[in-house]
Steps between C-alpha positions, in 0.01 A plus 500: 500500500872652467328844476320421815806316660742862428222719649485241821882526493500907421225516805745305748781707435272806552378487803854363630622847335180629719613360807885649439438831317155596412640778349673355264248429223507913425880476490559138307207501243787342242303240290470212569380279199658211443722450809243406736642141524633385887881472368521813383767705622366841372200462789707528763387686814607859543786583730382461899704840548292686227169316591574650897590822350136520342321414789657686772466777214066395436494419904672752650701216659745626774855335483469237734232382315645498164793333639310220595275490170808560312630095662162379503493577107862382435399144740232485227669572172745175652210292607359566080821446386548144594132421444543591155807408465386105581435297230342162703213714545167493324334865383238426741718439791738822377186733469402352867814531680534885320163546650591439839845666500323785386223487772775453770681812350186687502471410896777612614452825318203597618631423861756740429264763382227735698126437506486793223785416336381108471159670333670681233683242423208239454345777313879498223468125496112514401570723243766272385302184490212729298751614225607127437147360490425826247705371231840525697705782279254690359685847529717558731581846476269839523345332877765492754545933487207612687563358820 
């Protein structure tokens, strides 16, 4: 159940990664074996700047754009912050309110973003979500160069 419980808690913090850089799982394929608890500190979610940077780079996002990703991530990384940061709360009720900060994030994005632009970007977070249910890390490097 604790194996099952880290991959639920691995799978959550994936597709919030998806939702703020889906890039990021060819750039931060560091292992992640026995740190997948809630409290750790080494999880922590990439920097909003660097997450903007890869999608206005993945996107083609013009500036006003990433300007307003760039907040909408940094409004999120807070929001995370201080949900994980909150003791009084059960996992349940963490993973749930993570869920729908991530969702709201995810909404304004894709208002932000063009009809083509909001495909591809669907498209990254599928991808995402398919590496994670594959087995999560199974070899990072060698698939991100082709594209």
């Amino acid at each position: 159940m604790n194996t099952f419980g880290s991959r639920f808690a691995l799978l959550a913090f994936a597709l919030g990664a998806a939702s703020l850089a889906p890039a990021a799982f060819a750039q931060d394929s560091a292992p992640a074996g026995n740190s997948t608890q809630a409290s750790a500190p080494q999880h922590a979610a990439p920097d909003p700047q660097k997450q903007a940077a890869r999608l206005t780079k993945r996107l083609g996002l013009s500036d006003d754009q990433s300007s307003k990703i760039t907040t909408i991530l940094q409004n999120q990384q807070q929001q995370m912050s201080t949900v994980r940061g909150d003791s009084s709360l059960s996992q349940q009720d963490r993973r749930a309110k993570m869920r729908s900060i991530r969702q709201d994030s995810d909404t304004q994005i894709n208002a932000v973003l063009t009809p083509a632009q909001q495909t591809q970007y669907t498209a990254m977070k599928q991808q995402m979500m398919q590496r994670m249910h594959n087995g999560g890390e199974s070899g990072g490097s060698g698939n991100d160069g082709g594209h």
